[in-house]
N, CA and C atoms as an extended XYZ file, in Angstrom:
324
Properties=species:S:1:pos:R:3:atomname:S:1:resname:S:1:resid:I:1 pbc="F F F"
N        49.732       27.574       45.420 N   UNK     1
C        49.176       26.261       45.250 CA  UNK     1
C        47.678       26.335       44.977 C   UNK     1
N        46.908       27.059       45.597 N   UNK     2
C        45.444       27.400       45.373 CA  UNK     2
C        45.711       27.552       43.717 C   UNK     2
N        46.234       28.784       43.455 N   UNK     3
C        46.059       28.888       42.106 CA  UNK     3
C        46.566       27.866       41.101 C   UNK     3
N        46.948       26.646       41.153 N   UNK     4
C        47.341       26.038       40.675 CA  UNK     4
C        46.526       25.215       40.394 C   UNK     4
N        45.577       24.598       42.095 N   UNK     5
C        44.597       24.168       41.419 CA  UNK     5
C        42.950       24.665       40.729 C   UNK     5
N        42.557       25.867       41.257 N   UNK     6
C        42.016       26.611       40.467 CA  UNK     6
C        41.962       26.407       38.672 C   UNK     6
N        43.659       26.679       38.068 N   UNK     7
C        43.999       26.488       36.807 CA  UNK     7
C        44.035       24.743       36.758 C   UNK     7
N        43.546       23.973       37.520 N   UNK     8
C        43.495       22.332       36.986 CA  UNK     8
C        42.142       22.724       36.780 C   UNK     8
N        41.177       22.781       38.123 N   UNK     9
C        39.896       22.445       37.378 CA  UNK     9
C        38.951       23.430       36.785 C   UNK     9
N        40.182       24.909       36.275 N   UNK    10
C        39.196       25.257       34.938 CA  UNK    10
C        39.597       24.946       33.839 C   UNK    10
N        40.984       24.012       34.057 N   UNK    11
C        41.494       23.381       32.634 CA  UNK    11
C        40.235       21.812       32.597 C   UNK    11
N        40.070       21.331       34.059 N   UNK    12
C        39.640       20.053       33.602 CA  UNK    12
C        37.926       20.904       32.999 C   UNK    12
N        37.308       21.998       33.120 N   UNK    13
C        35.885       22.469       33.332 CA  UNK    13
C        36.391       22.705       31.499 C   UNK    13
N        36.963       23.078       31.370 N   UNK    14
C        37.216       23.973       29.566 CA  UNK    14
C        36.922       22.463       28.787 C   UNK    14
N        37.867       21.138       29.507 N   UNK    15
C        38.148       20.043       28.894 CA  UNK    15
C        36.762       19.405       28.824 C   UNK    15
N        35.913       19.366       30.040 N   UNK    16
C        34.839       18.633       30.182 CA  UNK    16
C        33.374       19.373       29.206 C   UNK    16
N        33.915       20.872       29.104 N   UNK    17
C        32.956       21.633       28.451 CA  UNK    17
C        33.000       21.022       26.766 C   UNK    17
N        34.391       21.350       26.164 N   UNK    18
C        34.677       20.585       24.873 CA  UNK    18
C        34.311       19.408       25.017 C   UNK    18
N        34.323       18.469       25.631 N   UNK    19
C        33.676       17.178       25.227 CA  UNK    19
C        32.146       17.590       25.739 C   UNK    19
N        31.529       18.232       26.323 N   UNK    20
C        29.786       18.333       26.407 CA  UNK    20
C        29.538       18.741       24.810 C   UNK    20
N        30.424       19.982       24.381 N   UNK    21
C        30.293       20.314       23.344 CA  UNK    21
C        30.539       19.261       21.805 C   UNK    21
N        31.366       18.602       21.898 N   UNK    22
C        31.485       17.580       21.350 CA  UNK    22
C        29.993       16.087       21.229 C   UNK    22
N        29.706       16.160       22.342 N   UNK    23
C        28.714       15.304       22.729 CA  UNK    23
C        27.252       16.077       22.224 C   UNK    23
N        27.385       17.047       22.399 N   UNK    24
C        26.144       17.630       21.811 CA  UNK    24
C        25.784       17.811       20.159 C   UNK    24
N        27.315       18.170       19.466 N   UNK    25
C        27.203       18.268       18.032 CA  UNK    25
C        26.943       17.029       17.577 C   UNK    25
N        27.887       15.831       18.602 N   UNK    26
C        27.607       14.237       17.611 CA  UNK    26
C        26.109       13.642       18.310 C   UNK    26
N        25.058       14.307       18.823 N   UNK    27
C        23.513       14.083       18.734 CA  UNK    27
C        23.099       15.004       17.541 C   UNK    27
N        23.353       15.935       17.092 N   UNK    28
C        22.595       16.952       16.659 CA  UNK    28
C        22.981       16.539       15.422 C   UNK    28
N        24.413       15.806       14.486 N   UNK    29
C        24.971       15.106       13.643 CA  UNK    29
C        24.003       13.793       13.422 C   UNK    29
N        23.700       13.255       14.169 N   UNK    30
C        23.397       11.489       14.435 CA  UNK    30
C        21.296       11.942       14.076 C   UNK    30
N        20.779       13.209       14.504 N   UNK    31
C        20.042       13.210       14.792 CA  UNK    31
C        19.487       13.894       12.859 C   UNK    31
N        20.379       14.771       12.009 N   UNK    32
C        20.459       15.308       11.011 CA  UNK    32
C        20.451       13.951       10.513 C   UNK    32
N        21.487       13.290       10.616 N   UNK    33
C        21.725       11.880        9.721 CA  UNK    33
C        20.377       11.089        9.594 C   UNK    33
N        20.047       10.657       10.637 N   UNK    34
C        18.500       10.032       11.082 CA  UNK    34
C        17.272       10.582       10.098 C   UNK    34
N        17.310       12.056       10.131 N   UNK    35
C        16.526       12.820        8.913 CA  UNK    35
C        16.827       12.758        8.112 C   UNK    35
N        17.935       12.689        7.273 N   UNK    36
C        18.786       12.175        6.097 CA  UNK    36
C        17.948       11.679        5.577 C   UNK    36
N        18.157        9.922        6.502 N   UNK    37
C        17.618        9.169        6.006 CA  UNK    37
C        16.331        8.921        5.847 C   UNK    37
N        15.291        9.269        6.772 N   UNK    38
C        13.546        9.435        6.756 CA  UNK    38
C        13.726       10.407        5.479 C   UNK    38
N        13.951       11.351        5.071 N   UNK    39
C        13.571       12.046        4.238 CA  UNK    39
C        13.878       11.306        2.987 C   UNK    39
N        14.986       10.420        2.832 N   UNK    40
C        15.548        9.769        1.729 CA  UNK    40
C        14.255        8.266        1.105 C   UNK    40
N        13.423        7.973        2.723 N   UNK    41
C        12.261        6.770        2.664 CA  UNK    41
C        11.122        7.616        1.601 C   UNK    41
N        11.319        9.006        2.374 N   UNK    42
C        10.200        9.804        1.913 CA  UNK    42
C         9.993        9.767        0.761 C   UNK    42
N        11.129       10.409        0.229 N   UNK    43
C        11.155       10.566       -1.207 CA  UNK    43
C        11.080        9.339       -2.258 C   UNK    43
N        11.730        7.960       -1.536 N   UNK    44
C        11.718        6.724       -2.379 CA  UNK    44
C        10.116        6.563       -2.878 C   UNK    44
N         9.160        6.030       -1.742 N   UNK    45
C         7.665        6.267       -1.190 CA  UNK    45
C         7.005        7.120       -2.398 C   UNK    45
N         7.485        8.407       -2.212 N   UNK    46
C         6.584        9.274       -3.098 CA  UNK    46
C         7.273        9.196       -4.736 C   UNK    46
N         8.025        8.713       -5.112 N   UNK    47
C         8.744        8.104       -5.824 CA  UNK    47
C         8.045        6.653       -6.919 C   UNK    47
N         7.652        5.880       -5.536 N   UNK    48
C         6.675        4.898       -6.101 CA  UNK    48
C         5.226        5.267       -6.218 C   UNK    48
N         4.860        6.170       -5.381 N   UNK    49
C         3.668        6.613       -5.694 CA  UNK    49
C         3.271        7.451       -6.965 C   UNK    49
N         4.555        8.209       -7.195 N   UNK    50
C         4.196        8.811       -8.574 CA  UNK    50
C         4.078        7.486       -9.847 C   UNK    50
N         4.988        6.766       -9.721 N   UNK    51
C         5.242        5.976      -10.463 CA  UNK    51
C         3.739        5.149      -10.840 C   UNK    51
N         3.144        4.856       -9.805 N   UNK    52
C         2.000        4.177       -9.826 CA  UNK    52
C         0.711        4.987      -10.274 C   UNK    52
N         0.910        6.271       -9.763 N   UNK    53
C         0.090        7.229      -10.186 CA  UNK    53
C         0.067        7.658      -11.860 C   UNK    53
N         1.238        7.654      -12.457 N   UNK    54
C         1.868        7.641      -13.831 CA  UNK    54
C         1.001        6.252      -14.560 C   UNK    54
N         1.236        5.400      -13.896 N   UNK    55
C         0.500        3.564      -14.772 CA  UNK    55
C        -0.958        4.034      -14.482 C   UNK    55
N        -1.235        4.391      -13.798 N   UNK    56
C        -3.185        4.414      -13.413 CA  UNK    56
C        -3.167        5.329      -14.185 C   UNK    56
N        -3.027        6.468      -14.323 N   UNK    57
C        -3.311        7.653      -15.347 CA  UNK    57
C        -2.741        7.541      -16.772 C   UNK    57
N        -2.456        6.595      -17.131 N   UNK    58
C        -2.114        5.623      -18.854 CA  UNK    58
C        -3.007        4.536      -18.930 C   UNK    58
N        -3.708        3.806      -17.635 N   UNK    59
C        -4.611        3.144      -17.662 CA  UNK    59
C        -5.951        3.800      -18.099 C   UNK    59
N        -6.035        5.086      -17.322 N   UNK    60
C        -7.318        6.030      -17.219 CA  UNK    60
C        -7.614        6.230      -18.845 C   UNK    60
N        -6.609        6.688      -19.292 N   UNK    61
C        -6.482        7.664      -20.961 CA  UNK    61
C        -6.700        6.604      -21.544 C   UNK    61
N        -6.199        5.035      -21.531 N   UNK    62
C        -6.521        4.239      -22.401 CA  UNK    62
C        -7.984        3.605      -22.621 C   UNK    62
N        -8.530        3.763      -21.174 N   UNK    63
C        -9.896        3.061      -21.154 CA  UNK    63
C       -10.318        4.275      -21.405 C   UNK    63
N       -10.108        5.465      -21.514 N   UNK    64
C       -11.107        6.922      -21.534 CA  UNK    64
C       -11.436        7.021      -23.408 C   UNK    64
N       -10.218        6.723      -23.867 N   UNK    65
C       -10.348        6.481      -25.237 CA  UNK    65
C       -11.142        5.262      -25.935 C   UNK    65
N       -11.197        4.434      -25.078 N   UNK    66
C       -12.111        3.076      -25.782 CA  UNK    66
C       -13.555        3.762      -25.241 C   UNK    66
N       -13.757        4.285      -24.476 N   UNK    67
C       -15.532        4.785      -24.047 CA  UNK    67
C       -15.826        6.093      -25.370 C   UNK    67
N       -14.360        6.609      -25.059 N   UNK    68
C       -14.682        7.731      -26.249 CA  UNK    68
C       -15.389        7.234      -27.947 C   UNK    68
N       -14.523        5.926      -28.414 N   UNK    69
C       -14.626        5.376      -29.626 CA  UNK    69
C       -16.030        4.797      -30.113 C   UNK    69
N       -16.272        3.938      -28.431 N   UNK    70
C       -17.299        3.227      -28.476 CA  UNK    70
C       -18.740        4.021      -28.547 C   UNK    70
N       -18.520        5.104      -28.032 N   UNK    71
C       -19.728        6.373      -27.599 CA  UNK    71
C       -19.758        6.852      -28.834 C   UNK    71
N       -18.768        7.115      -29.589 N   UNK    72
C       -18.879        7.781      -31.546 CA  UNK    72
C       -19.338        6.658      -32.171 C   UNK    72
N       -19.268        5.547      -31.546 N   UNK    73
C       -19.726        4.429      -32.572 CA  UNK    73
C       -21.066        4.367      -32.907 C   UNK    73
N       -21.515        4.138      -31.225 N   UNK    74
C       -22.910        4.365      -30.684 CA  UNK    74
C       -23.928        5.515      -31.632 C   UNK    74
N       -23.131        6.699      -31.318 N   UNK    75
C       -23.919        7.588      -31.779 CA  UNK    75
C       -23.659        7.855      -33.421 C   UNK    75
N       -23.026        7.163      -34.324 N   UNK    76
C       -23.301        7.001      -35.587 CA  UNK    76
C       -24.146        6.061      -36.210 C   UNK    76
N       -24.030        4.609      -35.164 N   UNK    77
C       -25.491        4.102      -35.785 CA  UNK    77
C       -26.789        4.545      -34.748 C   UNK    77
N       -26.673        4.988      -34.055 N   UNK    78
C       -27.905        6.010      -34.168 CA  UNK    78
C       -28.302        6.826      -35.179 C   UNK    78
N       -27.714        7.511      -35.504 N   UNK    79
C       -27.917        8.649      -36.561 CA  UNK    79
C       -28.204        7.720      -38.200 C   UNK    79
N       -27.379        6.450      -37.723 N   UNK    80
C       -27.906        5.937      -39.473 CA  UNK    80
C       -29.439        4.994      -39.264 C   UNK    80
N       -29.878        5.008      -37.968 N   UNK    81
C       -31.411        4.408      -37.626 CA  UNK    81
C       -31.666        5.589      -37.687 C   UNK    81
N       -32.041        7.024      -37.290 N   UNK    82
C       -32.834        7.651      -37.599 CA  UNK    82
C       -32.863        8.086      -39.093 C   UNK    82
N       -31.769        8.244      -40.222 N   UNK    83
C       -31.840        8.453      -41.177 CA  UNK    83
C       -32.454        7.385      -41.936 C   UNK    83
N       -32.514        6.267      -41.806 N   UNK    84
C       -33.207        5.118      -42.257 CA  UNK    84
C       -35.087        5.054      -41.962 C   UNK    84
N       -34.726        4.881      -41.028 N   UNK    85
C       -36.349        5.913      -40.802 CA  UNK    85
C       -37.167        6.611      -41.076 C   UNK    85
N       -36.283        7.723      -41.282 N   UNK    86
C       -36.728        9.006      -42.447 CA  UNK    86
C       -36.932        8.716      -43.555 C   UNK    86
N       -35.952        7.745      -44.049 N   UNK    87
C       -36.295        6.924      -45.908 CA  UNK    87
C       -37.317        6.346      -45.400 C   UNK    87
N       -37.152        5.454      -44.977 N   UNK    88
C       -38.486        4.867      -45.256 CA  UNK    88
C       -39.558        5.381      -44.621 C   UNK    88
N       -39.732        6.237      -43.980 N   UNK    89
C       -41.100        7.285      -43.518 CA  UNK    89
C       -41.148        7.853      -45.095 C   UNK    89
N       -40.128        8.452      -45.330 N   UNK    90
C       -40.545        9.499      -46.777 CA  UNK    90
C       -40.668        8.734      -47.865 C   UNK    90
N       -40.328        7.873      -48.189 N   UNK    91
C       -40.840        6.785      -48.740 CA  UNK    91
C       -42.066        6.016      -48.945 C   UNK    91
N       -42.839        5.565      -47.537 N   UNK    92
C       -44.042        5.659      -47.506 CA  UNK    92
C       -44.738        6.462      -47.526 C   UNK    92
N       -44.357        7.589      -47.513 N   UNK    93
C       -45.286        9.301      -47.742 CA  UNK    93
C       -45.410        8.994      -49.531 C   UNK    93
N       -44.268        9.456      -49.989 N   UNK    94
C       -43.955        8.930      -51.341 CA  UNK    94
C       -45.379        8.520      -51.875 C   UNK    94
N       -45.312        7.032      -51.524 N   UNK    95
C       -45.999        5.600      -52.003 CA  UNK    95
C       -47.410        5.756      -51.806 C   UNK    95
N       -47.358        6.770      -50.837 N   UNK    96
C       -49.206        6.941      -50.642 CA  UNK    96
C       -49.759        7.942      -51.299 C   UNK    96
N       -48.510        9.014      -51.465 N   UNK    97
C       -49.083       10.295      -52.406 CA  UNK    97
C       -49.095        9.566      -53.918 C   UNK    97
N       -48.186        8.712      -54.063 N   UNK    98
C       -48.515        8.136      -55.870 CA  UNK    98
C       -49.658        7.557      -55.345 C   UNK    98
N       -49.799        6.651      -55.081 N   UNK    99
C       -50.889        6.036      -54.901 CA  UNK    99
C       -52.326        6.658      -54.723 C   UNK    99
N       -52.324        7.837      -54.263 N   UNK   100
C       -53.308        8.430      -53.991 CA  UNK   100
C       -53.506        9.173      -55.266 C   UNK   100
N       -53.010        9.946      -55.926 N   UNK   101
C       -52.631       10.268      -57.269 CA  UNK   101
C       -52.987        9.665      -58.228 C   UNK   101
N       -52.619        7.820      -58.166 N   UNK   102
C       -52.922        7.084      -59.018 CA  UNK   102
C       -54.377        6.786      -59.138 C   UNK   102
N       -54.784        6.199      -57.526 N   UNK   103
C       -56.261        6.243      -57.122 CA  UNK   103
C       -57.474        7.006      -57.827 C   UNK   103
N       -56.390        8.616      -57.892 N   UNK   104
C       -58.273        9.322      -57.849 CA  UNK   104
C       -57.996        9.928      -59.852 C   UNK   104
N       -57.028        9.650      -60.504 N   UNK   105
C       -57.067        9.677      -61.611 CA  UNK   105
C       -58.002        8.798      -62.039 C   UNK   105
N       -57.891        7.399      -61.805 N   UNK   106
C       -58.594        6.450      -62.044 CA  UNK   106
C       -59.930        6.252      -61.497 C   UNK   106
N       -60.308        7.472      -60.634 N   UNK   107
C       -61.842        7.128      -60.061 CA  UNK   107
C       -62.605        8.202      -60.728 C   UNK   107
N       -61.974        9.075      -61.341 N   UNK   108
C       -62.884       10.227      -62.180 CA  UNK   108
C       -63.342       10.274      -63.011 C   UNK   108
């Protein structure tokens, strides 16, 4: 009779062990799942962040190209004021060497 119950409560200890064991995989299940899903927020999140990061950096290139256009613009009529300048500096060089030319022919 001892051994009889002996073999109950290492049948009920085997039984109670499988369900600890049971109880432990469905935390460690529940607890994977839980990360599942945080990792699944994660990725949505960084998801929209690229996305947004993608529109700002098509924003960037588009305004980077109007500074670019506007800056070649800039610096071509610059370059056609200093070449204008130059005409008419060399121009008035010109006008003073005839003139001066003309001047001292006529004073001799």
């Amino acid at each position: 009779m001892l051994h009889v119950l002996i073999g109950q409560e290492n049948g009920k200890s085997r039984l109670q062990q499988a369900q600890d064991d049971v109880e432990e995989v469905k935390g460690i299940m529940l607890d994977n799942m839980n990360k599942a899903d945080e990792r699944g927020d994660k990725l949505n999140d960084l998801e929209d962040r690229a996305d947004e990061l993608l529109e700002k950096s098509k924003h960037f290139e588009k305004t980077a190209n109007q500074v670019k256009q506007k800056k070649r613009w800039e610096n071509k009529k610059m370059k056609l004021v200093f070449i204008g300048v130059g005409v008419v500096a060399a121009l008035i060089i010109i006008g003073l060497i005839i003139f001066a030319i003309v001047n001292g022919k006529g004073g001799e």
